[in-house]
N, C-alpha and C positions, 0 to 999 in steps of 0.2 A: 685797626677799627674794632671797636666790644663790640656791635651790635652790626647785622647785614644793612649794607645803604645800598640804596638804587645807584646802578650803575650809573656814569658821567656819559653823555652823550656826544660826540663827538662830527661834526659833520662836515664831511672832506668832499675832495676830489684824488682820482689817481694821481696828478702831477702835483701836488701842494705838499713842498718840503715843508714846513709850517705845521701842515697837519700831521705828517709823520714826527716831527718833533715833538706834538702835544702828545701824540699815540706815545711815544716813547717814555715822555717827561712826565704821563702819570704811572706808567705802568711800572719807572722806578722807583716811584710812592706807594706800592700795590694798587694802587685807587682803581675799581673794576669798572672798564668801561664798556662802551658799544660805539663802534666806528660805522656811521651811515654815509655812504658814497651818494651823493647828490645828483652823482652823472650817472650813474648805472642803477639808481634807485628811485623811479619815480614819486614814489610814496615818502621816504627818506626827504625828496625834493618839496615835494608840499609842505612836507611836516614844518620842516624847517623856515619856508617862505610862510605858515599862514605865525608863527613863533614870530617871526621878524616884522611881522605887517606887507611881506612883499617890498622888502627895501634892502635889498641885498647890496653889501657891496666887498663882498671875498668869504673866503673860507682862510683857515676852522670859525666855527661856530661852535663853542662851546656849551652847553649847558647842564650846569651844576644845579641840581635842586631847583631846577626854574629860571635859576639866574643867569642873564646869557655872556660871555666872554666873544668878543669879535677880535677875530686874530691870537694869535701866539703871545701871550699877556701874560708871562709868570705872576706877576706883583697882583695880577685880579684873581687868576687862577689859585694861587697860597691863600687869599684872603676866603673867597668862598669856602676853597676847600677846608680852612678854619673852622670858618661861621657853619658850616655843615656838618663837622664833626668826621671828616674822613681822614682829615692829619693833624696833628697837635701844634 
């Protein structure tokens, strides 16, 4: 990355292999994230439902620059992180 980008926002539960996957599969990118626990994060849990409209249906919730990613979606996840400039 040439320039600092906002962390990728990341928002899990404890038991969602899924989201340890995305935790993992950016952090082999360097791509800097922030992992919000939904279950042990009340705030983390609004943030995320008022982002969705309250139409939840699983974790991860990704969000790249605004953009949201629902579930463990490499092929969504390369493109934003394209169009955002955090990987070539």
């Amino acid at each position: 990355m040439s320039k600092e980008k906002a962390p990728v926002i990341i928002y899990s539960t404890s038991w969602c292999a899924y989201c340890k996957m995305a935790v993992q599969y950016l952090a082999s990118m360097d791509v800097p994230t922030i992992d919000k626990n939904i279950e042990d994060d009340q705030s983390a849990h609004d943030e995320l439902m008022a982002k969705i409209g309250g139409n939840f249906r699983g974790v991860p919730v990704i969000d790249i620059s605004g953009q949201l990613v629902l579930g463990f979606d490499r092929g969504k996840i390369d493109e934003y992180l394209r169009q955002f400039g955090y990987i070539k």
